[in-house]
C-alpha positions as CSV (number, residue, x, y, z in Angstrom):
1,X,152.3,47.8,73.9
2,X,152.0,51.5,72.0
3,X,151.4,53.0,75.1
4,X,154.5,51.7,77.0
5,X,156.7,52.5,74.4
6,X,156.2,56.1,74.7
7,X,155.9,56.2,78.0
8,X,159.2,54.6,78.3
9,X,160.6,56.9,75.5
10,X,159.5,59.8,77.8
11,X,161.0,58.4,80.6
12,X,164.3,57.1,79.7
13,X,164.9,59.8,76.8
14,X,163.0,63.0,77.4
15,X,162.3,63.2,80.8
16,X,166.0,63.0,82.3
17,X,167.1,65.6,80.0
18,X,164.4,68.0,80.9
19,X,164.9,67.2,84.5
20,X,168.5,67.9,84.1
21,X,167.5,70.9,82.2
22,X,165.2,72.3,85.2
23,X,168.0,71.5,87.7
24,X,170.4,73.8,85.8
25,X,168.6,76.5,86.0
26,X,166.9,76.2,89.1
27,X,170.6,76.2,90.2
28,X,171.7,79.2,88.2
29,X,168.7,80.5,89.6
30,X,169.2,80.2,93.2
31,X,172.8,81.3,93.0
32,X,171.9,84.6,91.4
33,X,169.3,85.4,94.2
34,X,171.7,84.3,96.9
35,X,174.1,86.1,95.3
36,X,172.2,89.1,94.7
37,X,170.5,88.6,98.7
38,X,173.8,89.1,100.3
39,X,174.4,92.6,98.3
40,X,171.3,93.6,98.8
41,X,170.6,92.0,102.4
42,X,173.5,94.0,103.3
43,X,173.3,97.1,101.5
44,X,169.2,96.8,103.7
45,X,170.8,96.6,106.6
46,X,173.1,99.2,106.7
47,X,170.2,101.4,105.1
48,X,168.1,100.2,108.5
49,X,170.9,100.9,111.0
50,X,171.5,104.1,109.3
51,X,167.9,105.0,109.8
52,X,168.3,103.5,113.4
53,X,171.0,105.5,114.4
54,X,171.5,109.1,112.6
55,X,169.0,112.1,113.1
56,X,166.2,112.0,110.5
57,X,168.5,115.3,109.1
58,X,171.5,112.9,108.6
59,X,169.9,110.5,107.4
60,X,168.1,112.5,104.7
61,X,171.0,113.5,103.6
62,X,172.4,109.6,103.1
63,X,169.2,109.5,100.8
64,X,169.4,112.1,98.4
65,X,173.3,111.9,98.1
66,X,172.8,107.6,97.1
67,X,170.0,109.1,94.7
68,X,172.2,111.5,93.1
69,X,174.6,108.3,92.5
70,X,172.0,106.2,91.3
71,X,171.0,108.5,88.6
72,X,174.6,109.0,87.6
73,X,175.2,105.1,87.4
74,X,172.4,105.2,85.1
75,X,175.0,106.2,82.4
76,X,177.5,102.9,83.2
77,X,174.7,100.7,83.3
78,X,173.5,101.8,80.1
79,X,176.6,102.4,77.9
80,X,178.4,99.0,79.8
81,X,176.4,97.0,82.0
82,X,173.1,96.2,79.8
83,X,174.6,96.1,76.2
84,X,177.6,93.4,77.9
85,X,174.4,91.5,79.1
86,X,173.4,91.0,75.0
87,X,176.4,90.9,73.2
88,X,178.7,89.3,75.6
89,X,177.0,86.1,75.4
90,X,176.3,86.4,71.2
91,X,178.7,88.5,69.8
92,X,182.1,88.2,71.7
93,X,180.9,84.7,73.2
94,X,184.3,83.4,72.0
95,X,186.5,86.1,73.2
96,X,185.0,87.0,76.6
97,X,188.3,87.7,78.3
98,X,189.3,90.7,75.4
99,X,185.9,91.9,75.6
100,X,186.2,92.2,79.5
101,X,189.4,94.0,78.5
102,X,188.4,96.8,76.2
103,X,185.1,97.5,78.9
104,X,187.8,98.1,81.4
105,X,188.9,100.8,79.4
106,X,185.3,102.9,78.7
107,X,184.9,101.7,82.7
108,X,187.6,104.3,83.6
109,X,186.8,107.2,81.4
110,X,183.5,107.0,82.7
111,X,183.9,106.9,86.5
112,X,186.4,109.8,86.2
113,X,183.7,111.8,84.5
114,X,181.5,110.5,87.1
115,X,183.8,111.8,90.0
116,X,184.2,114.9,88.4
117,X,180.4,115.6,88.4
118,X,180.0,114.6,92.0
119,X,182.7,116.5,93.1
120,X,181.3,119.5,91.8
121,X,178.0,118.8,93.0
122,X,179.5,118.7,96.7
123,X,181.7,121.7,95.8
124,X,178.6,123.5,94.9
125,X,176.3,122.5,98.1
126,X,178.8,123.2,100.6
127,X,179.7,126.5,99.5
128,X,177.0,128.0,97.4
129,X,174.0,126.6,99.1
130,X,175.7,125.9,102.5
131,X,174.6,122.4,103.3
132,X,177.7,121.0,104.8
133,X,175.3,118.0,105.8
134,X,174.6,117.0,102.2
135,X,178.0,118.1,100.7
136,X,179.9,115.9,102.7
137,X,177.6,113.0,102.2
138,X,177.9,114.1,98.4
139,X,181.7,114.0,99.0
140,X,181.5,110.4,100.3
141,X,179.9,109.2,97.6
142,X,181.8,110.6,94.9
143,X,184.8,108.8,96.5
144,X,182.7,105.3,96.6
145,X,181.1,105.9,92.6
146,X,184.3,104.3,91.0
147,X,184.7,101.7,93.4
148,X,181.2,100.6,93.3
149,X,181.2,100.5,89.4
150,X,183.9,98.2,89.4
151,X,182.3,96.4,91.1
152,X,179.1,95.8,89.2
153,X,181.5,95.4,85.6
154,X,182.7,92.1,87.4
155,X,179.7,90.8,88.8
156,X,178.2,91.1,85.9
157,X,181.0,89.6,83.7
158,X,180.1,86.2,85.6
159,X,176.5,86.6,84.7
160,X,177.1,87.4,81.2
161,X,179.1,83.6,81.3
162,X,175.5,82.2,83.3
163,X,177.8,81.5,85.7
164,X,176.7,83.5,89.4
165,X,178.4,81.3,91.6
166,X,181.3,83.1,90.0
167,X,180.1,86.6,90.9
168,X,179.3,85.3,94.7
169,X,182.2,85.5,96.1
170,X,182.9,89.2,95.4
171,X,179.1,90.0,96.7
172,X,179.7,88.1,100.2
173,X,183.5,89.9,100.1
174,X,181.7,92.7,99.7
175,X,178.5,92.0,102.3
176,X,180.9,90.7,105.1
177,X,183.5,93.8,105.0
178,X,180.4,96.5,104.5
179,X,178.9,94.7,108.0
180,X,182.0,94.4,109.7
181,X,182.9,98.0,109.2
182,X,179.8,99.2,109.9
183,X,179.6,98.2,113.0
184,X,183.2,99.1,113.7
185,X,182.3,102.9,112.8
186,X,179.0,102.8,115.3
187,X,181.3,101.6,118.1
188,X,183.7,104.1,117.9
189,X,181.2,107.1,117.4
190,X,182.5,107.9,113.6
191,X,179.0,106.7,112.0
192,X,177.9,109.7,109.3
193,X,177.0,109.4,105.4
194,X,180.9,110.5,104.6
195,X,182.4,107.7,106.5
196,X,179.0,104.8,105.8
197,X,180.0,106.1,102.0
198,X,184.0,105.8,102.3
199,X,183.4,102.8,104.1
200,X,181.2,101.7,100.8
201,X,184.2,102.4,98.5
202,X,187.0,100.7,100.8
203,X,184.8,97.4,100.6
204,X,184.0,97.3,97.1
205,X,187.3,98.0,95.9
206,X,188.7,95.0,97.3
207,X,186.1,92.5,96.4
208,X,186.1,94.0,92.8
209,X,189.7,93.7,93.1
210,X,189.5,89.9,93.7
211,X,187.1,89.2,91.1
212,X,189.2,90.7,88.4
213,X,192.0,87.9,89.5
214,X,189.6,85.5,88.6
215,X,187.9,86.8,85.3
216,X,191.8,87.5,84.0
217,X,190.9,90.2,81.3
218,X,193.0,90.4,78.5
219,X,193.3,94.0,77.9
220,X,195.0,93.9,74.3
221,X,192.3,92.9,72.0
222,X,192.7,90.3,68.6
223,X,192.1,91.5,64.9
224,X,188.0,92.5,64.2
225,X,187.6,94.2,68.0
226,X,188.7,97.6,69.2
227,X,187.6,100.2,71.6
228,X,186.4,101.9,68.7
229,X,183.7,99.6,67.3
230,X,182.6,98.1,70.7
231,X,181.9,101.7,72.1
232,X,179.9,102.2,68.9
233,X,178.1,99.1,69.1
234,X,177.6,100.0,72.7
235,X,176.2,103.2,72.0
236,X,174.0,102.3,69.0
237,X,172.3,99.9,72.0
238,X,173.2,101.7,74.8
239,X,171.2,105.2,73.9
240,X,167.5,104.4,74.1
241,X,168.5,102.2,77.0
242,X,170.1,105.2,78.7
243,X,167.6,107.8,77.6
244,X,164.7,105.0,79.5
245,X,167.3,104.8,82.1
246,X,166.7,108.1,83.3
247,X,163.1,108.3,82.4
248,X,162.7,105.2,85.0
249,X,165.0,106.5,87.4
250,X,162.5,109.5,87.8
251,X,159.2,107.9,89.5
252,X,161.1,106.6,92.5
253,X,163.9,109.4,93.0
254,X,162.7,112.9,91.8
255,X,161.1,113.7,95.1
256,X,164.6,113.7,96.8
257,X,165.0,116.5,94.8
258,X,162.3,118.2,96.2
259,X,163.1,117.3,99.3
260,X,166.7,118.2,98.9
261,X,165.8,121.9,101.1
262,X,167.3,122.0,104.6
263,X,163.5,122.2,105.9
264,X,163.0,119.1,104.1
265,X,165.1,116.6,105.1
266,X,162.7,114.7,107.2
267,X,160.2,113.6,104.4
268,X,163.4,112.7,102.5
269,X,164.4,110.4,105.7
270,X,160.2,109.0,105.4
271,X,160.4,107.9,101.9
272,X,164.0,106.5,102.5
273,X,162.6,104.3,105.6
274,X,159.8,103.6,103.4
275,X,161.6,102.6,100.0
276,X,164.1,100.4,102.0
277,X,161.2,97.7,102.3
278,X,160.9,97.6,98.3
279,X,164.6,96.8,98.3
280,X,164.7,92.9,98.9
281,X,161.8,92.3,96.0
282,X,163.1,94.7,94.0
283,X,167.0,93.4,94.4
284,X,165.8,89.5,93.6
285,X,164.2,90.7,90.6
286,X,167.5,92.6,89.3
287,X,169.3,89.5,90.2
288,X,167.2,87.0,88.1
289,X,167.0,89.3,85.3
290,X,171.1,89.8,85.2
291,X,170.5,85.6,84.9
292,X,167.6,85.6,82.5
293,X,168.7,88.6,80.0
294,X,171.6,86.6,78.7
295,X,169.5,83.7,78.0
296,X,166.8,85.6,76.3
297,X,169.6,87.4,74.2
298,X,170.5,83.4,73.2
299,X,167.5,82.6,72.6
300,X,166.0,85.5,70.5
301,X,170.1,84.9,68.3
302,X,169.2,81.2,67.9
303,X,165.7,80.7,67.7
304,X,164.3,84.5,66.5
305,X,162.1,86.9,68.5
306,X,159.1,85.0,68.9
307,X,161.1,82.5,71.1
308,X,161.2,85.0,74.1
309,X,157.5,85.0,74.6
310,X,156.9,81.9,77.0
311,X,160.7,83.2,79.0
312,X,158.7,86.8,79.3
313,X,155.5,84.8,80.6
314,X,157.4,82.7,83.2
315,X,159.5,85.7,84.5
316,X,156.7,88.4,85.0
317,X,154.5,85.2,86.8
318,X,157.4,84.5,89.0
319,X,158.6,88.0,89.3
320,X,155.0,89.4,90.5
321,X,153.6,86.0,92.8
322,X,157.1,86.4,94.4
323,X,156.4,90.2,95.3
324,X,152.5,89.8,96.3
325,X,153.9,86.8,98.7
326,X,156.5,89.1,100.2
327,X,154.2,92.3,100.5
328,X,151.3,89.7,101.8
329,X,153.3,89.0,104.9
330,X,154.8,92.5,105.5
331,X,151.2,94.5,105.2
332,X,150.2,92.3,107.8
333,X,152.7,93.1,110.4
334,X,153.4,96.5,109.3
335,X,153.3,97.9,112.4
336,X,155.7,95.4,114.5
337,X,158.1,95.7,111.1
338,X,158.6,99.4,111.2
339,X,158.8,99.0,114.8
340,X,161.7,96.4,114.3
341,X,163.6,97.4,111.9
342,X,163.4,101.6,112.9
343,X,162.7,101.8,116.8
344,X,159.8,104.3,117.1
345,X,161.3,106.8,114.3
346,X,158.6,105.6,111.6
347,X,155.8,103.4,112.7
348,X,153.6,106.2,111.7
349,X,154.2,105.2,108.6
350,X,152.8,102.1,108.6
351,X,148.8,103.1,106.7
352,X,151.2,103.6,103.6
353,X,153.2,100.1,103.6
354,X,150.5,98.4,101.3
355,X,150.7,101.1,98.6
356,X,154.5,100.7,98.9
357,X,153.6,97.1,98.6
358,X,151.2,97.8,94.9
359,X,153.4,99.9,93.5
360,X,156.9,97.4,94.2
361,X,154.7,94.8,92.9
362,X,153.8,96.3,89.7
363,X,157.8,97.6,89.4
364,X,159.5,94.5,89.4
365,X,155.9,92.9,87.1
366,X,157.6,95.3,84.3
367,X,161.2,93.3,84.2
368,X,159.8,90.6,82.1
369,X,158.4,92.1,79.5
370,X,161.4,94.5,79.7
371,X,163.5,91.6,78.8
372,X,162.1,90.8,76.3
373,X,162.4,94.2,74.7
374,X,165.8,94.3,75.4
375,X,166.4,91.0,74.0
376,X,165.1,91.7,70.7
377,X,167.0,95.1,70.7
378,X,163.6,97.2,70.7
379,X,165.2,99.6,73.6
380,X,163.7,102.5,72.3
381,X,160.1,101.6,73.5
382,X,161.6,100.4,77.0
383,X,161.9,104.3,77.0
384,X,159.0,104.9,75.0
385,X,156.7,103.3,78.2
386,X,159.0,104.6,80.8
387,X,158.5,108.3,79.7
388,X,154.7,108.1,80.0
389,X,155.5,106.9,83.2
390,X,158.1,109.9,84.1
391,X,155.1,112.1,82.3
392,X,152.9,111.1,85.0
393,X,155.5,111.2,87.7
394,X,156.6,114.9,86.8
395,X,152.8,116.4,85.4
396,X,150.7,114.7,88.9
397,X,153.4,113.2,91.3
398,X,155.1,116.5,91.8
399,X,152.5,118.5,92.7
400,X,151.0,115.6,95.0
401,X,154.2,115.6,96.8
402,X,154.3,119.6,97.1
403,X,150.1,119.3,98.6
404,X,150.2,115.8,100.6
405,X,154.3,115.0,101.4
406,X,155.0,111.5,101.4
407,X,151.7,110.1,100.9
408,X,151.1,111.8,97.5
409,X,154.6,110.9,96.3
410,X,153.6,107.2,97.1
411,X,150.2,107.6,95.5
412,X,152.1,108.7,92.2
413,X,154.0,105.7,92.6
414,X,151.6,103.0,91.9
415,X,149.7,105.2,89.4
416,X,153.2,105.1,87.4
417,X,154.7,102.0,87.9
418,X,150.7,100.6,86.9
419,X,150.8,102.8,83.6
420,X,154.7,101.7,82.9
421,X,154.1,97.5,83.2
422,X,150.7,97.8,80.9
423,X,152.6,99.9,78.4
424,X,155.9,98.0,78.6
425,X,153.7,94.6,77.7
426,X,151.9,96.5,74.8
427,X,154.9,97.4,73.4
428,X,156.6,93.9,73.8
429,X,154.1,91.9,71.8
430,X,154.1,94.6,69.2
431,X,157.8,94.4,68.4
432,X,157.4,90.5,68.3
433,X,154.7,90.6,65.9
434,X,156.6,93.2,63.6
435,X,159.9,90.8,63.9
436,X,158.0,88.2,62.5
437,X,156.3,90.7,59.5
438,X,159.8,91.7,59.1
439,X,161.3,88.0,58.8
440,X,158.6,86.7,55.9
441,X,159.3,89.9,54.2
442,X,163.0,90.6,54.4
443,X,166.5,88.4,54.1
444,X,168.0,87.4,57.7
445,X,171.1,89.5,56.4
446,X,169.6,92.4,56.1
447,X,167.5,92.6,59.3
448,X,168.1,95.7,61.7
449,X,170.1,94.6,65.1
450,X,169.2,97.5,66.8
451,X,166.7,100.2,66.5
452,X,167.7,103.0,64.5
């Protein structure tokens, strides 16, 4: 009689809710990877149509302009993007809508610096170093910067509610009109990096556009919040995020730059064609973290630091069988997929696909335990592991890529994204173990938020 007593308790009471629990956020879940698939399944294909139809030149000019962007977004995403992912759902959870507001404002100061620096940059390729290929791509770009931001501030206000379904229907705006046009510019002959990039900025404009309709922002904030104090908080947050930031935007990008010569553009167009099979793993991962780094940022405010252990577990698991899965397949048609998705530009690249494959496995490995750091405001040794990694990057990878080309700059790939997911991990149970040192020693009052 015991025994079917509890197992009805477990049935009727327990049971249902953690079902109901699982469905919630195997929902949330599944929205934030569709959501995140149509960006990224369309931001892959134009990247394979590119690399279909422009000269390798062309198209290794596409590459090192959108990594010149990338490292400059670094700064948005690390003064805006990842301090909104923690304190939107902890500290301004109540007043979402004036938070949104005042981020509007640092948004614009920032993509006018932004467009400033870009534009400069093009000024300065096409008529110091006469590149009018990569100028004008640079020139695209800096147009598309602003609009692209945008963007991203509205997508991720939805995630910051746990709400993705909201932030879908800007990303399949977005997908649909980037296709669309696409293949409008191929048909009438205008395809290039200026117009793929202008093309870029038109599209996300209006779906940004159309999500801030729906987020309704309130842009004059209560008593207790102004631009002041959330740019500080921000920035108190922000700084050992954006210092790692650029420290993790170096093992995947810095050979651009050396392949940023005239002569060079064809490796540049190689690693491109190469990197653009990381993008669908890599993508998934960014959009179940944007979904999982709010909740961990709950539940290291509710239930302390230790709390986000078993969340870091269950994402790195998922994260990495995900990947190996994905690269499983891919190694094993290599050949026909180059083939498919490039023509007969790069199947001869096909012998390096599986170290592609280790190294995007170990990448997206490192966002769980990253998570966790970032959840228990430890950002500093995010950076901390990611600079060994740069270390690495800069000290072997450079001269790998000078000696072998493409094949050393993928070697130095694995070797630092291996050394950055063992160190991140390290680092992780560390600061959980000094929380909990730190909370039988000191008053919850007086505890440090952030590091110092």
């Amino acid at each position: 009689m015991k025994l079917t007593a509890v197992a009805a308790f477990v049935q009727n009471v327990r049971f249902p809710a953690f079902w109901a629990r699982i469905k919630t956020w195997v929902g949330k879940a599944s929205l934030a990877v569709l959501d995140q698939g149509v960006m990224t399944g369309s931001n892959f294909i134009v990247g394979v149509l590119l690399a279909r139809w422009l000269a390798p030149a062309q198209y290794g000019a596409y590459a090192i302009a959108y990594a010149l962007f990338l490292l400059l977004s670094l700064i948005f995403q690390a003064l805006i993007l990842e301090p909104m992912s923690v304190f939107g759902p902890s500290t301004y959870r109540e007043r979402l809508r004036e938070y949104f507001g005042i981020l509007l404002r640092v948004y614009i100061g920032l993509s006018l610096l932004l467009l400033l620096v870009l534009g400069v940059s093009s000024w300065v390729e096409g008529r110091l170093m006469h590149a009018n290929a990569l100028s004008s791509a640079i020139a695209g770009i800096a147009v598309a910067t602003p609009c692209i931001l945008l963007l991203w501030l509205t997508r991720n206000a939805f995630y910051v509610k746990l709400s993705p379904k909201g932030s879908m229907v800007g990303g399949c705006l977005y997908g649909v009109l980037l296709l669309l046009g696409i293949l409008v510019l191929q048909r009438r002959g205008q395809i290039s990096p200026l117009t793929v990039f202008l093309l870029m900025a038109a599209t996300a404009l209006v779906a940004a556009l159309v999500q801030f309709i729906r987020l309704k922002p309130v842009y004059r904030a209560g008593p207790g919040m102004t631009l002041r104090s959330v740019c500080v908080q921000h920035w108190s947050y922000g700084r050992w995020i954006l210092a790692s930031s650029f420290v993790v935007w170096i093992p995947s990008n810095i050979y651009y730059v050396l392949f940023s010569g005239h002569s060079m553009m064809l490796p540049a167009a190689e690693l491109r064609a190469l990197l653009n099979l990381t993008l669908p793993v890599g993508q998934t991962a960014t959009a179940l973290s944007l979904l999982a780094q709010p909740y961990a940022a709950q539940r290291e405010s509710s239930h302390g630091s230790a709390s986000v252990i078993s969340l870091v577990r269950k994402v790195t698991v998922l994260f990495a069988a995900g990947a190996a899965v994905y690269w499983v397949i891919l190694v094993l048609f290599s050949t026909q997929a180059l083939h498919a998705l490039y023509a007969d530009k790069y199947t001869g690249l096909s012998p390096l696909v599986p170290w592609v494959g280790l190294s995007s496995i170990l990448a997206v490995a490192a966002h769980g335990p990253g998570i966790g750091l970032r959840a228990v405001r430890s950002t500093s040794s995010v950076f901390a592991a990611f600079c060994v990694s740069s270390g690495i990057t800069v000290c072997v990878g450079i001269p790998a890529t000078l000696i072998f080309g493409v094949p050393g700059a993928v070697a130095t790939l694995v070797l630092a994204n291996g050394v950055a997911v063992v160190l991140v991990f390290r680092f992780f149970y560390r600061r959980v173990e000094q929380s909990r040192i730190e909370l039988n020693a000191c008053p919850a009052s007086i505890m440090p938020l952030v590091d110092q």
